[in-house]
C-alpha positions as CSV (number, residue, x, y, z in Angstrom):
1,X,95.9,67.4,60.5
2,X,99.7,66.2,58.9
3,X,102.4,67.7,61.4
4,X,105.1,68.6,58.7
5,X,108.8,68.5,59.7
6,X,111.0,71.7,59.6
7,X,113.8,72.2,57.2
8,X,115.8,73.2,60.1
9,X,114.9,69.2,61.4
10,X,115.6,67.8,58.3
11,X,119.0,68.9,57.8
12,X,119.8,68.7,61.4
13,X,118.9,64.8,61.0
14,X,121.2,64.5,58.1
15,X,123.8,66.5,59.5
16,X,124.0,64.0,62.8
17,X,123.7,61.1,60.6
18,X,126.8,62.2,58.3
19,X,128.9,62.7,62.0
20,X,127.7,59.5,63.1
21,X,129.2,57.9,60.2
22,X,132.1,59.8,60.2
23,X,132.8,59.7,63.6
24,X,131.6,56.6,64.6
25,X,132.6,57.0,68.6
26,X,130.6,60.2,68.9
27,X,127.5,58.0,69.1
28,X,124.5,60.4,68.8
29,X,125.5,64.0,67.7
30,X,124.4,67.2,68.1
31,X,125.1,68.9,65.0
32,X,124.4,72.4,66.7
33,X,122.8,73.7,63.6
34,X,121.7,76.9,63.6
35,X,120.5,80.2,61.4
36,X,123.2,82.0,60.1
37,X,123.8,85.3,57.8
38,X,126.6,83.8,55.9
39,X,124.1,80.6,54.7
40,X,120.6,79.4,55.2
41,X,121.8,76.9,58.6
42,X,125.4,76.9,60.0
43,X,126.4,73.7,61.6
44,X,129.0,74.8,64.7
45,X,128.8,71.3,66.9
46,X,131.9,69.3,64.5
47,X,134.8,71.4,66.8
48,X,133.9,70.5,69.9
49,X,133.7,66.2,68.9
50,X,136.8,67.0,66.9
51,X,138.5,68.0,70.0
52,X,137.1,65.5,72.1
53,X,138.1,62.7,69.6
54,X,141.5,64.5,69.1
55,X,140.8,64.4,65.3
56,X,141.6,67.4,63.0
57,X,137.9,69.4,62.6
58,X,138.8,70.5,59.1
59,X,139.4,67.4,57.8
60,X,136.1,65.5,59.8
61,X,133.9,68.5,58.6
62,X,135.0,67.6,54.7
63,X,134.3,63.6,55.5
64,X,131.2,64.8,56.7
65,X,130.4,66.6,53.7
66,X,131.1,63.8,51.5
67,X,128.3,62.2,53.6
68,X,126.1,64.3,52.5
69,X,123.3,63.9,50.0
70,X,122.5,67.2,48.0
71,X,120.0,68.0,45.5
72,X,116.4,67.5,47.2
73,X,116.6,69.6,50.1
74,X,120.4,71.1,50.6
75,X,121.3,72.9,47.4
76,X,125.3,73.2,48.8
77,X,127.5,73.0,51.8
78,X,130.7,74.5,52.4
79,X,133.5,74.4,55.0
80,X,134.3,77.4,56.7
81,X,137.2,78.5,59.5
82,X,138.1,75.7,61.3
83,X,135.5,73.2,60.6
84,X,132.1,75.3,60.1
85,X,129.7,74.0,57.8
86,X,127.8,76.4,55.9
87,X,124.6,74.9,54.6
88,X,122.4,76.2,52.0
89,X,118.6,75.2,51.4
90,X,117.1,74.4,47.7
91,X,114.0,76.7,46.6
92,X,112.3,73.9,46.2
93,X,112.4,72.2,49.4
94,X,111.7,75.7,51.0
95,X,108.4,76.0,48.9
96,X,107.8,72.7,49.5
97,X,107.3,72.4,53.2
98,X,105.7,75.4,53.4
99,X,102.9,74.1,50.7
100,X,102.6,71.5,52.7
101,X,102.0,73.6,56.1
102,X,99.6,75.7,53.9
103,X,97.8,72.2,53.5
104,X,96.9,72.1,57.5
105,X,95.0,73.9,59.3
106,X,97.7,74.1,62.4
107,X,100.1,75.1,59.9
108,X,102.0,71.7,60.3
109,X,102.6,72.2,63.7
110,X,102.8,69.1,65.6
111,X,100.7,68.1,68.8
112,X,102.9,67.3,71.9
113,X,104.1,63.8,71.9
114,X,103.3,63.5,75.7
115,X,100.9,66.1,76.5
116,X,100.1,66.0,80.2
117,X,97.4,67.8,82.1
118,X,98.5,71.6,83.7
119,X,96.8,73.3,86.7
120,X,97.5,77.4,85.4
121,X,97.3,79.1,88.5
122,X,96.9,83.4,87.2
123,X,94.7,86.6,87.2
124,X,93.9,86.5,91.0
125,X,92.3,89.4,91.8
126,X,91.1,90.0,95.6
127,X,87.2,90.6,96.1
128,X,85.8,94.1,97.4
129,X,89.0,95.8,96.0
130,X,89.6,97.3,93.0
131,X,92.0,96.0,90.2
132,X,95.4,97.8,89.4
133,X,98.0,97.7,87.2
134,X,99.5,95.3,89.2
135,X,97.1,92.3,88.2
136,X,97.8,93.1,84.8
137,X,100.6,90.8,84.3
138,X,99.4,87.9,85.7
139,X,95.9,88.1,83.6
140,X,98.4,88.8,80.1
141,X,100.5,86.3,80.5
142,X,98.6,83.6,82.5
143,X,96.3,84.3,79.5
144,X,98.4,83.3,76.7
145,X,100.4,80.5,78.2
146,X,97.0,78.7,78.8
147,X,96.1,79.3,74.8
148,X,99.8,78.4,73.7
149,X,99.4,74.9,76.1
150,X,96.2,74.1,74.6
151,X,97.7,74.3,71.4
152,X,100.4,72.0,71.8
153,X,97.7,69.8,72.8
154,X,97.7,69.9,76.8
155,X,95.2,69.8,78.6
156,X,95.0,73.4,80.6
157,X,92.9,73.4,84.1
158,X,92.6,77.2,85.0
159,X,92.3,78.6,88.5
160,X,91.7,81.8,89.8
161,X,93.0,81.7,93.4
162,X,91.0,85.1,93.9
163,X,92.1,86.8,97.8
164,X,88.3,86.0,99.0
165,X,88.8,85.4,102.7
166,X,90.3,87.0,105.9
167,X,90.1,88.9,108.9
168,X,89.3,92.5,106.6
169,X,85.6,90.6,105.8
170,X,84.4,91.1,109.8
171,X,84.1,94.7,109.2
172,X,82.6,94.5,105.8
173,X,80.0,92.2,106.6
174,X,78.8,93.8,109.8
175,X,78.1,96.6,108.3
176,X,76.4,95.4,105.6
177,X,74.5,93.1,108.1
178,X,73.4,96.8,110.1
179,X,72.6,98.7,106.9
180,X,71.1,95.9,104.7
181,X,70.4,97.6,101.3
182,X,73.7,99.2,100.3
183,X,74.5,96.4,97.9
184,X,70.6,96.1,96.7
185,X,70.3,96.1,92.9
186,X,67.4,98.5,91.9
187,X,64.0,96.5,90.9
188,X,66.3,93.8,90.0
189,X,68.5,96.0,87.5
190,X,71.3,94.6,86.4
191,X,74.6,97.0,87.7
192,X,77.9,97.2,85.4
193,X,81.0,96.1,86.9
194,X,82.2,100.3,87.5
195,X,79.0,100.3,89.6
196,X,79.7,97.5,91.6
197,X,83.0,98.2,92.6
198,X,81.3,102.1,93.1
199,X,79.1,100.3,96.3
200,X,82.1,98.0,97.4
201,X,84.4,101.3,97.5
202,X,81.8,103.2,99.6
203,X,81.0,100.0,101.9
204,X,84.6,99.9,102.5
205,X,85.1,103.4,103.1
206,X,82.5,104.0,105.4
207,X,82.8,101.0,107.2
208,X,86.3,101.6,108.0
209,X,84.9,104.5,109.0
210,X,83.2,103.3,111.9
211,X,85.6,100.6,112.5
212,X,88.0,103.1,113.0
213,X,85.9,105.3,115.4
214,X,83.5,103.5,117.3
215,X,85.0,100.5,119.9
216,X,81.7,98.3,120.3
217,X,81.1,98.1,116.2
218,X,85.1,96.9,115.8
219,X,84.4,94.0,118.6
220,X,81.2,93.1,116.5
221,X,83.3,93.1,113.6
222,X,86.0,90.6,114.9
223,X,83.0,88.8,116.3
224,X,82.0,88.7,112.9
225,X,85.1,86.8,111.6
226,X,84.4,84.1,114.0
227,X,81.4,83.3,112.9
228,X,82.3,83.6,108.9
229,X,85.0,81.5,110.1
230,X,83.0,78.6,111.9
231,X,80.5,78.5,108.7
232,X,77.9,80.9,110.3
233,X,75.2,80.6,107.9
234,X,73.9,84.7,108.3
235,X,77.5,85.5,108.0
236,X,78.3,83.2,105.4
237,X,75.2,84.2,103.0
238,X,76.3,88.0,103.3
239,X,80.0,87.4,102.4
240,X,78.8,85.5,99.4
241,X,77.2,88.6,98.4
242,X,80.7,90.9,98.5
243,X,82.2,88.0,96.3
244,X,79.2,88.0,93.6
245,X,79.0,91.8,93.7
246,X,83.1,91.6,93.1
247,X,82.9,89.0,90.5
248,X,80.8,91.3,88.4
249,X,83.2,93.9,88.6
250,X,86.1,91.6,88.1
251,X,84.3,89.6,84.9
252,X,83.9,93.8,83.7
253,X,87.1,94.1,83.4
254,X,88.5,90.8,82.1
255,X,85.6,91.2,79.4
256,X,87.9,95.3,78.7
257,X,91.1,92.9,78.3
258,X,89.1,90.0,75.7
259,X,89.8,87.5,77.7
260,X,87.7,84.4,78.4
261,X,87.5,83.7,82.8
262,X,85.3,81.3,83.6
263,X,83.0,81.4,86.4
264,X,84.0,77.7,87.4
265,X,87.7,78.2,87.4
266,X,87.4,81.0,90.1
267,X,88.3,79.2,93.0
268,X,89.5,81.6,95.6
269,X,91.4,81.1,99.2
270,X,88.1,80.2,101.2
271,X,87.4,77.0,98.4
272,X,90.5,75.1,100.7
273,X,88.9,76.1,103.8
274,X,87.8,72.6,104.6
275,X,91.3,71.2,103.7
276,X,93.1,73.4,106.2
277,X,92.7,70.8,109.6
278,X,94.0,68.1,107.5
279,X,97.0,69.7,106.1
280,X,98.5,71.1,109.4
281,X,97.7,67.3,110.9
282,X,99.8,65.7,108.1
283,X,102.6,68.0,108.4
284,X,102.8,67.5,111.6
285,X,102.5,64.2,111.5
286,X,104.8,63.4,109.4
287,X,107.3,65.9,111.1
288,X,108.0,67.9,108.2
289,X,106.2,70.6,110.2
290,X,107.2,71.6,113.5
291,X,106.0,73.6,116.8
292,X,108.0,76.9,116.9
293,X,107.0,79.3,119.8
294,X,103.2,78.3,119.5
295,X,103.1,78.5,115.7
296,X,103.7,75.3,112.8
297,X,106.4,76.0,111.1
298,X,108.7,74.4,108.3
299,X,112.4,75.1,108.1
300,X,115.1,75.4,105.5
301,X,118.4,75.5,106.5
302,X,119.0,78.0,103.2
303,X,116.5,80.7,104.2
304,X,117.4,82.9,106.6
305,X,116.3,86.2,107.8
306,X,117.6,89.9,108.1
307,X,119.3,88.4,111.3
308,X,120.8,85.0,110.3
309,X,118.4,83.2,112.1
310,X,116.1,80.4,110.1
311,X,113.4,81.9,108.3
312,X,110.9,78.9,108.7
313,X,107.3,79.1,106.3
314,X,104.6,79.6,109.3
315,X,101.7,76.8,108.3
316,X,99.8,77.4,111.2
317,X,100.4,80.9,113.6
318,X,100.5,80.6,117.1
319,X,97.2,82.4,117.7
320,X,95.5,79.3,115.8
321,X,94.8,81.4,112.4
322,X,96.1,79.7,108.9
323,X,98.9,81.4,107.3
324,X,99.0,81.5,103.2
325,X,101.2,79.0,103.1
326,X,98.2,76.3,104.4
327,X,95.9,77.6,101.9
328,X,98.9,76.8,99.1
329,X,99.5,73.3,100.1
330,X,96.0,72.5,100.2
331,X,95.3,73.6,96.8
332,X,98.8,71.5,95.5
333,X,97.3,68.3,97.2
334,X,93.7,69.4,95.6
335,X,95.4,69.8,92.2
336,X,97.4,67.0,92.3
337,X,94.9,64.0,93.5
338,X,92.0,65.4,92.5
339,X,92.4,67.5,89.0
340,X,95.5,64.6,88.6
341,X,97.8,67.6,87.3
342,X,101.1,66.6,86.1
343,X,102.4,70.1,86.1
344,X,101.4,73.3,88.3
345,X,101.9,76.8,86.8
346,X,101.5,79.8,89.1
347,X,101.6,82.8,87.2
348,X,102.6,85.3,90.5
349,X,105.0,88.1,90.9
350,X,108.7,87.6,91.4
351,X,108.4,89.5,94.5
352,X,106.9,85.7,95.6
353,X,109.1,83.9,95.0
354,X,111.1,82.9,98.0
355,X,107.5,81.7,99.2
356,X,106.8,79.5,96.7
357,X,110.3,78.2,96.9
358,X,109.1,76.9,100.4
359,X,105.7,75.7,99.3
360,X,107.2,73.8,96.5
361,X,109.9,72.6,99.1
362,X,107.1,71.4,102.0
363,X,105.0,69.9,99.5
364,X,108.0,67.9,98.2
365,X,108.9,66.8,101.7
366,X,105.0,66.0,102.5
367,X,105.0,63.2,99.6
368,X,102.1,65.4,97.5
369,X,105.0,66.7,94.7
370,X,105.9,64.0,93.6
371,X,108.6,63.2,90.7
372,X,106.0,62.9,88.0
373,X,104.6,66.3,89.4
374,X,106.7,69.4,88.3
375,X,105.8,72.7,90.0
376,X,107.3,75.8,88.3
377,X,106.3,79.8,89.4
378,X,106.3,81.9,86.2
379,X,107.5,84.8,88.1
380,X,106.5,88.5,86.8
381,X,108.6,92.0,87.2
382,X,107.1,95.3,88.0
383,X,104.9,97.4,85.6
384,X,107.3,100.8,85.7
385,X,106.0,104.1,84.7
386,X,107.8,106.1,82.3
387,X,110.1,107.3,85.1
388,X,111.3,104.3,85.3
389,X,110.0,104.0,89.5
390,X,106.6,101.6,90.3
391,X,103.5,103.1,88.5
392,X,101.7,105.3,90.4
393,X,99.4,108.3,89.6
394,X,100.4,111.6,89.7
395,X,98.9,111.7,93.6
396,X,100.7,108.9,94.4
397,X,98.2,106.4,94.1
398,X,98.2,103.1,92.1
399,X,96.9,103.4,88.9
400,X,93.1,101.6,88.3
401,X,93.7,98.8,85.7
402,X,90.5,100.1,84.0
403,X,91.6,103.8,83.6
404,X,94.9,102.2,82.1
405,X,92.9,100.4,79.5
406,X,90.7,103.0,79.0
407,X,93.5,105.3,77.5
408,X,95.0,102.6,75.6
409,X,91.6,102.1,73.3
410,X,91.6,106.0,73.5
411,X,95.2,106.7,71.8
412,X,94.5,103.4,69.5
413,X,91.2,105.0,68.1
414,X,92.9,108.2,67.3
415,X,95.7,106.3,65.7
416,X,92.8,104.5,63.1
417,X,91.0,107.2,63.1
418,X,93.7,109.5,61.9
419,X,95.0,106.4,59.4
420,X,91.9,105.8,57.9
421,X,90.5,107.6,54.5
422,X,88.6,107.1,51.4
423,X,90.7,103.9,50.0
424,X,90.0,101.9,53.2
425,X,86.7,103.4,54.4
426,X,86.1,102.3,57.6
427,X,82.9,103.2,59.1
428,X,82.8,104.9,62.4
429,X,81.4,101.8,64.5
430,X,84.5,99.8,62.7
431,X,87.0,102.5,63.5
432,X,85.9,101.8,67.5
433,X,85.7,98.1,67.1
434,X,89.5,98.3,65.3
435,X,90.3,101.0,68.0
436,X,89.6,98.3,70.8
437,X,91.4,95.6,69.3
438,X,93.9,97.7,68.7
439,X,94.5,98.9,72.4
440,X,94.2,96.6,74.3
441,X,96.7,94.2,72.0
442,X,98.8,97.1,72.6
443,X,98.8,96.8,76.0
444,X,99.1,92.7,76.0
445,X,101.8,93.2,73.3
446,X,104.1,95.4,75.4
447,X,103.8,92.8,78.7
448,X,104.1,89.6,76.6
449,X,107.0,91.1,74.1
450,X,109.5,91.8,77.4
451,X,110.9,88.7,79.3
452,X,108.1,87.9,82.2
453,X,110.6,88.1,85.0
454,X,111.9,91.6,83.7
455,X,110.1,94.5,84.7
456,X,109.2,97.0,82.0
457,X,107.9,100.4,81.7
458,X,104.3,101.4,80.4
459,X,104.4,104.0,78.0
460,X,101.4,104.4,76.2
461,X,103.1,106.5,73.1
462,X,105.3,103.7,72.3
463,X,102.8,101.1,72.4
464,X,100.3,102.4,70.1
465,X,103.2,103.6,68.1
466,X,103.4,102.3,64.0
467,X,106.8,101.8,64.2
468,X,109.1,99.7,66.6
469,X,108.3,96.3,67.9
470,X,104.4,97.1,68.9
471,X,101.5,95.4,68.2
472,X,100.4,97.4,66.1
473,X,103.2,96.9,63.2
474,X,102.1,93.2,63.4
475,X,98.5,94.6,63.1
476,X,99.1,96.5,60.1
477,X,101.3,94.1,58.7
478,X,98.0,91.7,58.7
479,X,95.5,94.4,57.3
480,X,98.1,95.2,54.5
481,X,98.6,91.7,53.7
482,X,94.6,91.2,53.9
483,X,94.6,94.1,51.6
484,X,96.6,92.9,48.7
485,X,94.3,89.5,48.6
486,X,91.2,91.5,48.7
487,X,93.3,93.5,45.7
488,X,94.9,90.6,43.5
489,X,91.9,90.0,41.2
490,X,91.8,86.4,39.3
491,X,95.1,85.6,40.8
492,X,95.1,82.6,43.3
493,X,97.7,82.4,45.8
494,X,99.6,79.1,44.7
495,X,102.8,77.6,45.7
496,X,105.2,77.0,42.7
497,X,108.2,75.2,43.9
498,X,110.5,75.1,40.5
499,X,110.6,78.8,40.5
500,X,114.2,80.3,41.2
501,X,113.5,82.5,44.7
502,X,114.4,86.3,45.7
503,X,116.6,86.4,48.9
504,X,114.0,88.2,50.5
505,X,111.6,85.8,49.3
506,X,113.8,82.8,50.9
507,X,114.4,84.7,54.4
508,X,110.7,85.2,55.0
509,X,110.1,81.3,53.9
510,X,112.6,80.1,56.2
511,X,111.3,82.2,59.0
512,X,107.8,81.1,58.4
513,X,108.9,77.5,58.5
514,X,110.1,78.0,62.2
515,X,106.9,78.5,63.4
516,X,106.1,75.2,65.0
517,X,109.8,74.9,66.9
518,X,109.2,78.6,68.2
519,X,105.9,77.4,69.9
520,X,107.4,74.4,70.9
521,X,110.1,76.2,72.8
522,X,107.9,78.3,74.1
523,X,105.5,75.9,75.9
524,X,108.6,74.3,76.7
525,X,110.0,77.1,78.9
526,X,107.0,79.3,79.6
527,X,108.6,82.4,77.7
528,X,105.7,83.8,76.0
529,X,108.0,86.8,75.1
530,X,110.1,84.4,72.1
531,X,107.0,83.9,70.5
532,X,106.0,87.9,70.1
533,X,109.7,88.3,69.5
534,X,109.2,85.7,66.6
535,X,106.3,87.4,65.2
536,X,108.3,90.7,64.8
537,X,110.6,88.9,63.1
538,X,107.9,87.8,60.9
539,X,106.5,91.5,60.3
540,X,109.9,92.2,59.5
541,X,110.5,90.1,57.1
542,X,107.4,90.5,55.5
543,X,107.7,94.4,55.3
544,X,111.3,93.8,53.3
545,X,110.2,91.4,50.6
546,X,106.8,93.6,50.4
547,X,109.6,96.6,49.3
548,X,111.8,93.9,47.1
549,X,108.8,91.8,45.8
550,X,106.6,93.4,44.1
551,X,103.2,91.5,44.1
552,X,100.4,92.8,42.0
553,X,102.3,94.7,39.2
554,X,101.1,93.4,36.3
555,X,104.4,93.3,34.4
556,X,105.1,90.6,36.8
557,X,104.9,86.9,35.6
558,X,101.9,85.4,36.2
559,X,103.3,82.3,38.3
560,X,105.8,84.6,40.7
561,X,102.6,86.5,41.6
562,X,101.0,83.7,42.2
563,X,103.8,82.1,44.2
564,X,104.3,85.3,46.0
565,X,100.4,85.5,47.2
566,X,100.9,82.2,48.1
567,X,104.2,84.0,50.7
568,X,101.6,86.3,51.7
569,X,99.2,84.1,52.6
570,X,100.8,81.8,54.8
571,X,102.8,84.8,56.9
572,X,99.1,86.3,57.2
573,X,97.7,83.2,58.7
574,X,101.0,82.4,60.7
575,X,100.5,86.0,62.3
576,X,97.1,85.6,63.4
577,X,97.5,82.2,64.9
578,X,100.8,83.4,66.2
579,X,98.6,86.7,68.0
580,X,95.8,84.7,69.0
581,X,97.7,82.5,70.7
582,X,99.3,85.6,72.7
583,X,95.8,86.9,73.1
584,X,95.7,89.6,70.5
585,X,92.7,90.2,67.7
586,X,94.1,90.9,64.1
587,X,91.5,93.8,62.6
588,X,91.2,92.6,58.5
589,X,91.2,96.0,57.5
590,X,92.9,99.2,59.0
């Protein structure tokens, strides 16, 4: 595997060693190089060390110039305004590097120089309740920032931090533990995950029921949580049954969304339990945590509540319970000294924030974040409806992540089933499999493609759409791409780097050359978002020098179709790395 160096690189290098000579007292330069409409790069960083060395930027971006080699890889450069530099890229080199990322099976994408090891912390569903639309974003995007890490060659710990424990599992359990068979499998059947969250819904229901009614089964109930609480082996062996009778629902419903959650990464609130003690005694200890009115609390002195007073992060409540925040700092020190993470990633909504603000703060002051230890919340917006108000039903409720996806592979089938006909022929079990892919990318598509922290508003006719920044443009774009080499006959796609290149031919090369500096940005900031907006880009550009470039004409000379398969090639296997990074299948014929 040969990481190859973008053109963009390239001429950024040359660019900083032309200032550098130039302008010997600006040391190491940033060129500021970037794409540009009027050229193939503009260069806009000469101004501001003109100004700094109170030299005349006209006349340093000409010396510069003349430092410039041209020929191999920059065809021309000219000075524009007051000391641009417009830069524009030979065919050649353009065929050239991407021939050699053809060569690779990453595509020439380079492998983190210092990889490090990341704790992901997303798709943290809570047991004996049913999944909404709200845990969609956390899944989506915890999802792909754990493929696009792996990529760059991290290495990716996942956790599931599933809501497992709490006072709510007295009543659940002593019910169960008085009527003993309502989670019993028939003859040792196996139940699908709609069925198992159809006995934890009525379990709940009724039980709250008589909780709600009936005074002596409530004081058995909080009785109950005592005992789960102390390790009660009875109690403990019956709440283990509501979390593997969840965790068949939940693995239901992550199977629906193609995504791979593995049984040992589920590591819920009740796997810190035995941390809890420990914790509270070193923050206390060490006086980062204090006794406020009973409870152990941390302070900031920029939080503040509705009433000015300090808003402290309650560790321990005054009653003796644990607060979230215990369960938190147990699984940072967990993460840290035992999984030796160098980064923790919780993938939560925004809404948390402030929270993990404090946690991040505590554990800083406690000695267990340390400086080689960065710890960074990928906060998520709201799902909207089409209203643009919180998602809810048309009763009121919130909408059941599985009904959601349900309609997406709906609408998607319709769309392939209404595209397809005699010249692609797909049969009616590939028309569902397509129809699946096909929805549910849509509905990863339209989370990942908006900016995490943005909320954004599900609309069901716009994501399945053809047209628009969807998945399923990139989708087609793929099939029709896969479609032209199943079409092309004894042509081979082959690079041919002396012929003269169509400006549509050029803009698609150059965007498929950024490829490797999108990821790299990407798992850089945790903006999975850049990278769909990149592929789109890619589509775009494909779907312009598709209507400019004509392919498989056969007045076309043989070695331009050739070169142009060659195009198509490499943006069909950039767009299905590119979507399988973000989660998303790419059907090979729709």
């Amino acid at each position: 595997m040969a990481s190859v160096q973008s053109l963009a690189s390239t001429v950024n290098q040359r660019v900083a060693d032309a200032l550098s000579a130039a302008l010997p007292e600006a040391g190491a330069a940033d060129p500021l190089l970037r794409r540009s409409d009027r050229a193939d790069f503009q260069a806009n960083g000469i101004l501001a060390l003109a100004k700094k060395a109170k030299a005349n930027p006209r006349e340093l971006a000409t010396k510069v110039v003349e430092g410039l080699p041209t020929g191999d890889v920059i065809a021309d450069i000219e000075v524009s305004g007051p000391g641009f530099l417009n830069i524009t890229i030979t065919d050649r080199a353009i065929i050239e590097t991407l021939a050699a990322r053809a060569a690779d099976g990453r595509l020439g994408v380079p492998t983190a120089g210092q990889p490090g090891t990341t704790v992901i912390d997303y798709a943290q569903p809570n047991v004996a309740k049913e999944m909404h639309v709200g845990h969609l974003r956390s899944a989506v995007i915890g999802a792909a920032m754990v493929e696009i890490l792996e990529f760059t060659g991290e290495t990716v710990i996942r956790r599931h931090h599933i809501g497992d424990w709490g006072t709510q599992y007295g009543m659940l359990i002593q019910f169960l533990i008085e009527h003993p068979h309502e989670l019993d499998h028939k003859d040792g059947v196996e139940v699908s995950g709609e069925e198992a969250m159809s006995s934890l819904n009525r379990i709940y229901k009724a039980s709250r029921v008589v909780f709600d009614s009936d005074e002596a089964f409530k004081e058995r109930a909080r009785d109950r949580v005592v005992a789960l609480q102390a390790g009660d082996p009875e109690t403990r062996a019956h709440w283990q049954r509501f979390v593997d009778e969840s965790k068949i629902y939940f693995f239901s419903v992550f199977n629906k969304l193609d995504m791979d959650i593995r049984d040992p990464d589920i590591i819920g609130e009740s796997g810190y339990n035995d941390m809890l003690e420990e914790t509270c005694r070193l923050l206390e200890e060490s006086g980062v945590a204090v006794r406020s009115e009973g409870a152990l609390c941390v302070f900031f002195d920029d939080v503040k509540g509705p009433d000015g007073k300090p808003s402290p992060l309650i560790v321990k409540k005054s009653n003796g319970g644990y607060g979230y925040a215990a369960t938190d700092l147990s699984a940072i020190r967990n993460r840290v000294s035992d999984l030796k993470a160098t980064t923790l990633l919780y993938v939560v909504d925004v809404r948390q924030s402030l929270h993990f603000k404090m946690v991040f703060e505590t554990a800083r002051r406690a000695g267990w974040l340390t400086d080689e230890v960065k710890a960074h919340q990928l906060g998520f917006g709201t799902v909207l409806g089409k209203d643009g108000k919180p998602f809810k039903t048309r009763e009121g409720e919130t909408v059941r992540l599985v009904d959601l996806l349900d309609e997406a592979v709906d609408r998607a089938t319709t769309v392939v089933r209404e595209k397809n006909n005699e010249k692609i022929a797909l049969t009616e079990e590939e028309i569902v499999e397509n129809g699946a892919q096909i929805g549910i990318g849509a509905v990863k598509y339209a989370d990942l493609s908006t900016s995490a922290a943005r909320d954004y508003k599900f609309d069901l006719d716009q994501m399945v759409s053809l047209n628009g920044d969807t998945s399923v443009y990139l989708q087609y774009a793929y099939a029709r791409i896969q479609s032209i080499l199943r079409l092309r006959g004894e042509a081979e796609p082959t690079a041919h780097p002396d012929l003269e290149l169509a400006s549509a031919e050029r803009a698609l090369g150059l965007h498929l050359d950024q490829f490797g500096e999108n990821l790299a940005e990407v798992a850089a900031s945790y903006e999975p978002h850049k990278l769909a907006a990149y592929l789109y880009q890619l589509a775009s550009h494909f779907t312009t020098f598709y209507d400019q470039c004509p392919v498989l004409k056969p007045e076309i000379p043989a070695e331009v179709a050739q070169n142009r398969l060659f195009l198509c090639d490499l943006t069909a296997r950039t767009l299905h790395q590119g979507m399988a990074l973000l989660g998303i299948r790419t059907p090979e014929r729709l």
